[in-house]
N, C-alpha and C positions, 0 to 999 in steps of 0.2 A: 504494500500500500504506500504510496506515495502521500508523504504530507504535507499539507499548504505551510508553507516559509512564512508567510504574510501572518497566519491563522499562530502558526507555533511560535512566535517570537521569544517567550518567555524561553528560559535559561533555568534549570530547576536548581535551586539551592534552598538545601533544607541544613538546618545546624543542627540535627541529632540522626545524623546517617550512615547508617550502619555499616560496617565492612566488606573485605571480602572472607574473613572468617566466620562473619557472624553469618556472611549468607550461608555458609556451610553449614552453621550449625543448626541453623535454621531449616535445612532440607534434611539433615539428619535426626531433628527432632520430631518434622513434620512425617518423614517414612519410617519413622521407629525401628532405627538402624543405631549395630552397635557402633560406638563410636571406633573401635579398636579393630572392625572387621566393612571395612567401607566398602561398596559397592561399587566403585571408581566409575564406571558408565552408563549406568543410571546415575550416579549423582553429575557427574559432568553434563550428562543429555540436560537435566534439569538447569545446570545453574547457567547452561548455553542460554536458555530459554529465558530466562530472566535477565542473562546480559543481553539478548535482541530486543528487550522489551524499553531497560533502561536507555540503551541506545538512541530509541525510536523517541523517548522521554525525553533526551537530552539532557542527561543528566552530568553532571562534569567530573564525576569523580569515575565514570567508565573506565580509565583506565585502571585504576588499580585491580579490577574486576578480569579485566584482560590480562593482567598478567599471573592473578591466578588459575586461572581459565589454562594458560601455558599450561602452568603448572602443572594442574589436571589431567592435561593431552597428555604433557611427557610421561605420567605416572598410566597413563592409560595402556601407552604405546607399551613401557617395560613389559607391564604385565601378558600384555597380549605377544611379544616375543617369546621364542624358544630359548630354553638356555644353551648358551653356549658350550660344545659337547668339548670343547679346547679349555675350557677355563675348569679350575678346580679350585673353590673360595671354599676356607674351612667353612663357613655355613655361609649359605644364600641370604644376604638381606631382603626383606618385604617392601617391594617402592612406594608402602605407602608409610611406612613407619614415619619418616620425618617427617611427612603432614602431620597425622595422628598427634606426634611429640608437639606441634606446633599449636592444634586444637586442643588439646588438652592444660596446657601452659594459658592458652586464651581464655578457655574456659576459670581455670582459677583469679585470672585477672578481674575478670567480669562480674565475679560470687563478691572477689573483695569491693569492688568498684560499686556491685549494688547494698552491699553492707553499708559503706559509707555515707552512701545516697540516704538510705532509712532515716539513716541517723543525722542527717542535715535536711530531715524532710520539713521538722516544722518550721523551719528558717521562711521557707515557701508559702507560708500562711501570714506574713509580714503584713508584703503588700504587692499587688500586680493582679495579676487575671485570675480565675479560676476558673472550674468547672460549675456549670450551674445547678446549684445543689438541688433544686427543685425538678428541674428535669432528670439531675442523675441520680435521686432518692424513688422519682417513680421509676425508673427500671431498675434499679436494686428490687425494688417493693413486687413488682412485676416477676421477674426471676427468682428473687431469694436465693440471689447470687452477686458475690463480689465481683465486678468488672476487670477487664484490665485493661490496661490501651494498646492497639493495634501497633504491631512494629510497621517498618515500611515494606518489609517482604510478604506482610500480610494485604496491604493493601496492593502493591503488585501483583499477586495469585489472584483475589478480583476483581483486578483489573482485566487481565488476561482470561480472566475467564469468560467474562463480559465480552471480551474482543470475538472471542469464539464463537460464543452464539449467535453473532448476525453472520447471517451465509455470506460467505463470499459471492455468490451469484446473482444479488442483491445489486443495481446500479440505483443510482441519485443523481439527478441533475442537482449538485447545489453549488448555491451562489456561495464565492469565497468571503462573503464577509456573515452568510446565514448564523453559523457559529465559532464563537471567540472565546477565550478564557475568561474575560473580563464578564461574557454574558452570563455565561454559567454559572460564575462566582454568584453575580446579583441572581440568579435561580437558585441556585443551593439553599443562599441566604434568606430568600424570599418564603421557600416551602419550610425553612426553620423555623420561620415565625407562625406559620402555619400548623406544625406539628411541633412537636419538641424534639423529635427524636426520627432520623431517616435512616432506615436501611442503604446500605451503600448497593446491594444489589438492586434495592427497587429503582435504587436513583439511575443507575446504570440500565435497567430493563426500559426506563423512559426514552432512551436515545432511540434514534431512526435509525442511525451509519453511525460507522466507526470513529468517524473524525465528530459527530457530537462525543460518542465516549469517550474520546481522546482530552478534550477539551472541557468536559465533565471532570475528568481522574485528577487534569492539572490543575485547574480551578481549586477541587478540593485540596491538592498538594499544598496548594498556597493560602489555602486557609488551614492549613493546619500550620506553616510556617511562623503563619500572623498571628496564633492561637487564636485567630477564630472560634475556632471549632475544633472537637477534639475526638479520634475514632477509640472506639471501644468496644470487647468480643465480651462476652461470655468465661468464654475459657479461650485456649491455644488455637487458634487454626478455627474457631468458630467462625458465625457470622458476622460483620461488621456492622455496627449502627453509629453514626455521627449526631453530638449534640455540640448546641453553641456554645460556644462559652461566654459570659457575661462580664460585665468590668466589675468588681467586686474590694475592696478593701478592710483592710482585719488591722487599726489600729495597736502597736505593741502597747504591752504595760510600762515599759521603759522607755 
């Protein structure tokens, strides 16, 4: 699919974005794979799949995604070769050990990193934006479930999934200016005041073509930049629903 230059202008930058480890670990949490026994081409098919995606997003930190992706390949490639019947190594190493070593070391970065976050959580209750407790106490109330927020590889799988479902076989005459990021934005914003609370697939099932989805996804990206708005599942891998966020201020005692 070719996208309108005019239409995509934006440039995505988001300040909490994630890796190329975490996409890893992201797809290994997601297919309930061991972490010590990787699946090297099934998970490579996948994280391809999410680098044509961010790609097509314009997103600017692709490269570092590419050069794990290398990575990937080379580790693909060893395993799918024969050993060599010339070489005699006291024991064969595994090519994907020093990923492994590499994801596991990240992974304890990340326990400590969210430990510390806990604990400078009510710092965050100062002053600035929140979530709006009234909308996110009725889906508490609704569920009888504590939320959690969407990573960005969560709303990427949504995204893409959304992309899927309109057949390619599908043509639209549309005008390049019919849809824009900017429109969508004021749409998103418009049915939040209308509900409190939007399923990101329903928002998505509203598009005609792909280039509204397109433009639907980044909009939303960028309202969650601007804390806007903020996505949140259920549990892991669930569905997403986005509520507003509201300007809200909590006075300290001191």
């Amino acid at each position: 699919m070719v996208v309108n230059t005019k239409t995509m202008s934006y440039k995505i930058q988001l300040e909490k974005f994630e890796g190329p480890l975490d996409l890893l670990l992201y797809l290994i949490k997601k297919n309930d794979i061991d972490i010590c026994d990787i699946p090297i081409a099934t998970i490579t098919a996948q994280y391809m799949e999410y680098i044509t995606v961010m790609k097509m997003l314009n997103l600017e930190v692709v490269g570092d995604f590419l050069v794990m992706a290398a990575t990937l390949l080379q580790i693909k490639s060893q395993m799918l070769l024969p050993p060599d019947p010339l070489a005699n190594p006291p024991e064969e190493q595994d090519p994907r050990s020093e990923l492994v070593r590499r994801l596991q070391e990240y992974q304890q970065f990340k326990q400590v990193a969210e430990n510390l976050k806990e604990k400078e959580g009510f710092r965050q209750n100062l002053f600035g934006r929140i979530v709006d407790e009234e909308a996110l106490n009725q889906i508490k109330e609704d569920a009888q479930e504590v939320f959690i927020e969407a990573s960005l590889f969560d709303l990427i799988n949504a995204f893409n999934t959304a992309l899927k479902k309109i057949p390619e076989t599908q043509t639209y005459e549309v005008d390049e200016d019919q849809f824009s990021i900017d429109g969508q934005i004021h749409a998103i914003l418009h049915r939040l005041v209308e509900s409190p609370r939007i399923s990101l697939m329903d928002l998505f099932s509203k598009a005609s073509c792909k280039m509204e989805v397109i433009c639907t996804f980044v909009g939303m990206l960028e309202l969650v930049r601007l804390k806007e708005i903020v996505a949140l599942q259920r549990r892991a891998f669930d569905d997403i629903e986005i509520i507003r966020n509201l300007p809200h201020e909590v006075v300290s005692d001191g």
